[in-house]
N, C-alpha and C positions, 0 to 999 in steps of 0.2 A: 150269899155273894161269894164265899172263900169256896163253897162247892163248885161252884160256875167255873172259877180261877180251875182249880183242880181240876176237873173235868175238860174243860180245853187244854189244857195241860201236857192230861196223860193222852188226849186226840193226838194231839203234833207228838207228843214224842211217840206214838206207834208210827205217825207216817213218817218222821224223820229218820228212826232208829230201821225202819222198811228200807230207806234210798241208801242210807250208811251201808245197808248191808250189802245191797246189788250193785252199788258203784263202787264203795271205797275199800270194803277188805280184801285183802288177798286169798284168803280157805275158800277153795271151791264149794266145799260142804257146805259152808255158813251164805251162799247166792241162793238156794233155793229153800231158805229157811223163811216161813210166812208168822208174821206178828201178827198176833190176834187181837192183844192186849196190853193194858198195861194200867198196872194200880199205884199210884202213889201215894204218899201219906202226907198227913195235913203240914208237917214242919216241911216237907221239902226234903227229907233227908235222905231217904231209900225208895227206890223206885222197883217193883215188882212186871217184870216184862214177860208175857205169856206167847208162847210161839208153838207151833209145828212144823212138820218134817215130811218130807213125802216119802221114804222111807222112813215108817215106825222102828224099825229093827236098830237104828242108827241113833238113836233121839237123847241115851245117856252120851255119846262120842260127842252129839251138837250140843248139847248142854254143856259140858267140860267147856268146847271153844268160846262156845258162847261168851261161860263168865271169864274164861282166860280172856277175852278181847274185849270184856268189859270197861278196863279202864281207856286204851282206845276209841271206843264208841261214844264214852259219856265226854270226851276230850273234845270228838269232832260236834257232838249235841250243844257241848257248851261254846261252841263258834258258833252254831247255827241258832239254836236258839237264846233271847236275851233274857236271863234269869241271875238274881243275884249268885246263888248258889245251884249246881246240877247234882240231882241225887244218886245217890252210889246206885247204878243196876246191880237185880240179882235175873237172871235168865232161868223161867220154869218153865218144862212140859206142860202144854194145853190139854189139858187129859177130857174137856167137855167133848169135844167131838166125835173123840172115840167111844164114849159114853153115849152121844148121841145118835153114832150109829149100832151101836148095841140096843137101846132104844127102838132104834128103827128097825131092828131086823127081827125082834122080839115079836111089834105089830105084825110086823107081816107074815108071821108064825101062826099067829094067831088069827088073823085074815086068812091065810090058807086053810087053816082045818075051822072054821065058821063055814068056809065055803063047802067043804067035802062033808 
């Protein structure tokens, strides 16, 4: 039952902490920043929020604002959503994708020379 809580939990806050970031901050940088994720923990106390960046090259610079605008974001979450307590965010690079397409281009490496 406490998984379930959790688990819908961390849902709304990836879409909520998504609309915080396209409506209400002022950094241009942090508008096209995509939440992938997000893990919290069983007290409720710290919340792990996993995101990318369309430019890779930039992704330590969006991480810095990120947590700098942390206490902001978890301020506007604790308006939006009803929870006794909102848990501190820490903001991490989503590093599975880029993993996933090294992955993918490995196959296809290896798909090309099967073929030849």
């Amino acid at each position: 039952m406490e998984n379930i809580r959790i688990e819908r939990l961390e849902s709304t806050f990836q879409e909520e902490i998504s609309m915080i970031l396209m409506t209400e901050v002022r950094d241009e940088d942090l508008r096209f920043v995509t939440i992938t994720g997000c893990d919290i923990t069983n007290d409720l106390s710290f919340a792990k929020v996993y995101f990318t960046v369309l430019d890779a090259t930039r992704k330590k610079d969006v991480t810095e604002s990120l947590n700098k605008a942390s206490s902001f974001i978890r301020g506007r979450l604790s308006e939006k959503i009803e929870i006794r307590h909102t848990p501190e965010l820490k903001f991490v690079y989503d590093e599975s994708i880029a993993y996933g397409e090294k992955i993918e281009n490995i196959l296809e490496e290896i798909h090309e020379k099967e073929q030849n």
